[in-house]
C-alpha positions as CSV (number, residue, x, y, z in Angstrom):
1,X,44.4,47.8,112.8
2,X,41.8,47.3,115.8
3,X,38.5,47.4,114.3
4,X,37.3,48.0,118.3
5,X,39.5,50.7,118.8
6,X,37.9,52.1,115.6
7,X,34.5,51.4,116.5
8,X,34.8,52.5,120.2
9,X,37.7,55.4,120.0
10,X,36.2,56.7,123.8
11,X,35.6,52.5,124.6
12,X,32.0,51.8,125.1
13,X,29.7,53.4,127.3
14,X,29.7,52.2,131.0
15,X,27.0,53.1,133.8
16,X,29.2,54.9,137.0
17,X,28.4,52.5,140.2
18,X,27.2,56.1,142.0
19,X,24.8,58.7,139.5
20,X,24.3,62.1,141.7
21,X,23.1,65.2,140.8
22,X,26.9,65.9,139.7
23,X,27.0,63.4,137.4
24,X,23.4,64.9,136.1
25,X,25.3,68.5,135.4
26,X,28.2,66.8,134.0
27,X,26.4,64.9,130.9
28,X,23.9,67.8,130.8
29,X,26.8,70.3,130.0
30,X,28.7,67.7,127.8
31,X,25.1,67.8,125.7
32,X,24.7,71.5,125.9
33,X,28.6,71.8,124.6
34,X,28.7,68.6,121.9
35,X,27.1,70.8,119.1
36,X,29.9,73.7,119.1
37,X,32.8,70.6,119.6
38,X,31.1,69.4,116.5
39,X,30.9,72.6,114.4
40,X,34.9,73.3,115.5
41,X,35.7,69.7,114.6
42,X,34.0,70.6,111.2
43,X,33.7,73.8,110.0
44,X,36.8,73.8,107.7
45,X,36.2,70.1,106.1
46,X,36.5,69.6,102.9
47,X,34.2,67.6,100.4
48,X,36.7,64.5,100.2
49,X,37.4,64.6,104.4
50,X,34.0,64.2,104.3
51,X,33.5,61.3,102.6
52,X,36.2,59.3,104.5
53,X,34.7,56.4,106.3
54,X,36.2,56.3,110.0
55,X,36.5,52.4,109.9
56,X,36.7,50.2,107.1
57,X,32.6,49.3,105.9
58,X,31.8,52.1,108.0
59,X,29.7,55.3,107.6
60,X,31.6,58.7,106.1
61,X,32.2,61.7,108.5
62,X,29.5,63.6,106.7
63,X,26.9,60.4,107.6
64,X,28.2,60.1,110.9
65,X,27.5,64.2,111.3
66,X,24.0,64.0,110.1
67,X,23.1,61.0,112.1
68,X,23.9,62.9,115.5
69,X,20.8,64.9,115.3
70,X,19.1,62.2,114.0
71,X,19.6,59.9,116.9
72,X,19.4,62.8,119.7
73,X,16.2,63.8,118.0
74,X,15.0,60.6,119.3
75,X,16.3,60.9,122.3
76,X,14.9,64.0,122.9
77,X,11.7,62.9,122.2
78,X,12.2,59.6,124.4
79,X,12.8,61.7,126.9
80,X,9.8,63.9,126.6
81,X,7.8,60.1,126.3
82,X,9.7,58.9,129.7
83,X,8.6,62.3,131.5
84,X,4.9,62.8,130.4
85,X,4.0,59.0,130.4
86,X,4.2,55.8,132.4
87,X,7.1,54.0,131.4
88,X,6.1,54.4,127.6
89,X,7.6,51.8,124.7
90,X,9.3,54.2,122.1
91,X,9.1,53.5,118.7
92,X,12.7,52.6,117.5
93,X,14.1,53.4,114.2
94,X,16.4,51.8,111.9
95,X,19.9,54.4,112.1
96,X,21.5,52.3,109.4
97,X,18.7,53.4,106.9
98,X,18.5,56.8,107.6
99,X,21.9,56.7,107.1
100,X,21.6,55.7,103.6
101,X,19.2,58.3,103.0
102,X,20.0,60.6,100.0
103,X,21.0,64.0,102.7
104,X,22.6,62.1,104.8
105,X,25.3,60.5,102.3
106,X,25.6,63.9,99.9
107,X,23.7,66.7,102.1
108,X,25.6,69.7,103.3
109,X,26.8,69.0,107.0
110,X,26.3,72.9,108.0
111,X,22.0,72.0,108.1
112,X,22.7,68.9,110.7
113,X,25.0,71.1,112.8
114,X,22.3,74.0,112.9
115,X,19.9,71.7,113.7
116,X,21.8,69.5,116.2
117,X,22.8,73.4,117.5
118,X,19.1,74.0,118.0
119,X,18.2,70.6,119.3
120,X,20.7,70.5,122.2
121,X,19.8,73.9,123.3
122,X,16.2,72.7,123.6
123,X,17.8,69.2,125.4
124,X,19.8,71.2,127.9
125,X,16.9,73.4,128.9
126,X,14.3,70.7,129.3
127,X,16.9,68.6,131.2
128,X,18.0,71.5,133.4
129,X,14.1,71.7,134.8
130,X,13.7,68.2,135.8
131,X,14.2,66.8,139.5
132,X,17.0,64.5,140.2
133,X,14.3,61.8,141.3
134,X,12.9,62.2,137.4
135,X,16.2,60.8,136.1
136,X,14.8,57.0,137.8
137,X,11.7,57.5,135.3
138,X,12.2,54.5,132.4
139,X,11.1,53.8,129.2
140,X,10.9,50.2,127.5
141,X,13.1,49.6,123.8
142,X,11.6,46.7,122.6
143,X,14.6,46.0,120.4
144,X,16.4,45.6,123.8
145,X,13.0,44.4,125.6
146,X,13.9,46.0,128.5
147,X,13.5,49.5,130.7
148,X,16.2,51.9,130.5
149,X,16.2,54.8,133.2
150,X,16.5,58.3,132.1
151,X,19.9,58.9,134.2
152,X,21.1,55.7,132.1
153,X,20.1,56.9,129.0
154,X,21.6,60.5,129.8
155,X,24.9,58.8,130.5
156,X,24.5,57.0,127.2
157,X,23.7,60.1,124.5
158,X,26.2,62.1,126.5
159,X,28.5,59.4,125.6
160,X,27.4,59.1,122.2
161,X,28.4,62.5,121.1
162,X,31.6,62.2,122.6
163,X,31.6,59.2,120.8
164,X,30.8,60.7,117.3
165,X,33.2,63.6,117.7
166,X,36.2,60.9,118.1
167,X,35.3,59.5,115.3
168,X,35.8,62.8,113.4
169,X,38.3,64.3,114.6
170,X,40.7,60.7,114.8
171,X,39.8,60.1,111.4
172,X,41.0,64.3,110.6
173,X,43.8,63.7,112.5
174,X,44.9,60.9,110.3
175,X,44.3,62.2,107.4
């Protein structure tokens, strides 16, 4: 078994040498689409596919589900941060622990995917209205202690649900 492949199903995120405004409308559509991808990839789950873990010590399907929204919340807001202020430091949070929260472990998946459903819509639109030149705008993660760009970080949450649908539907698939 290769714990990478398992880990990294798509292989991990890599920044393209040339980002365009193509390369803006192609990760703002995979974010507008990711929330219907994930509601196909799940709407006929049962309670026990649910509670699979993907890779061994790793999170179920139904923690892997919820912490979608949770993370592009984030980013959403990160965004919003990298737009309205000069090149902010976001607050990071700890995705391991809100993983282990209570409704993320045992909560009904149909409330993340409504909510991830609502989020993106928001994320596309307020994406859709900035200027190519906004996407060089950066903010600092001082986990990282460094300054990401806003076409990097597109790149990255547009990878990320991709990502997180893998991981669902390779672990359906197998099951």
């Amino acid at each position: 078994m290769d714990l990478d492949k398992l880990k990294y199903p798509i292989g991990q995120f890599v920044m393209p040498e040339i980002f365009d405004e193509k390369q803006t409308a192609i990760w703002v559509s995979e974010i507008e689409a990711l929330p219907n991808q994930i509601k196909k990839a799940t709407e006929n789950l049962s309670d026990e596919e649910l509670n699979q873990t993907y890779r061994p010590d790793g999170w179920t399907l139904r923690q892997v589900i919820h912490h979608i929204p949770d993370s592009h919340m984030n980013a959403y807001i990160r965004f919003k941060q990298a737009v309205t202020e000069d090149t902010p430091i976001i607050r990071p949070y700890f995705e391991e622990r809100w993983a282990e929260t209570e409704e993320a472990k045992n909560g009904a998946i149909q409330m993340s995917v409504a909510l991830l459903t609502s989020l993106h819509q928001r994320w596309a639109v307020f994406l859709k209205t900035l200027k190519f030149e906004d996407y060089q705008r950066k903010y600092i993660h001082p986990e990282h202690g460094k300054q990401f760009t806003l076409a990097n970080m597109l790149g990255t949450y547009a990878w990320h649900g991709k990502h997180h649908l893998a991981h669902i539907t390779n672990t359906i698939s197998k099951g």
